[in-house]
N, C-alpha and C positions, 0 to 999 in steps of 0.2 A: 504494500500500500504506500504509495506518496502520500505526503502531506506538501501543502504549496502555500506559502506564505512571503510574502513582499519581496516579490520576485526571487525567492530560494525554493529548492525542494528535496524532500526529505524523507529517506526511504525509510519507513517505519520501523523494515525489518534487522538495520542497520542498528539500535538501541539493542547496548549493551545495560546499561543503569537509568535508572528514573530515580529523582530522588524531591521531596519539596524544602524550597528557601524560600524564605522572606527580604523585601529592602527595608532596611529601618532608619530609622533617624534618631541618633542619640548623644547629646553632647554637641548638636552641631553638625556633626557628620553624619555621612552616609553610607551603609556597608550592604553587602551581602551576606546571611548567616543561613544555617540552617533552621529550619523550623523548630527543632527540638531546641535549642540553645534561644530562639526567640522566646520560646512558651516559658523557658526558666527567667529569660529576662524580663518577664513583659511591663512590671512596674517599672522600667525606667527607661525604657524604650517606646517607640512609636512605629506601630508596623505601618509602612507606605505601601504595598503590595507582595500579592503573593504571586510565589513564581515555579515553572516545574522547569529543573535541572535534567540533560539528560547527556551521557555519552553514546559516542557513536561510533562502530568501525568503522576504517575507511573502505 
């Protein structure tokens, strides 16, 4: 299966790992973490969006 997204395409079967992260805001800054390490931080952090991570062979 392709997936086709702004103007890339992406062979599904290609997905080695899926994984989910979050962007946050804290301090000021802005990072990419994993989901699990957001849910521990969440009082002092601010989730901006959620995100699915994923690897791919080539």
């Amino acid at each position: 299966m392709i997936y086709k997204t702004q103007g890339f395409e992406i062979d599904l079967k290609q997905i080695t790992r899926l994984y989910p992260a979050v962007s946050i805001q804290a301090g000021g800054e802005r990072a990419q973490v994993s989901l699990e390490w957001a849910e521990l931080k969440q009082d002092v952090i601010e989730i901006e969006a959620y995100v699915l991570v994923f690897d791919c062979d080539p």
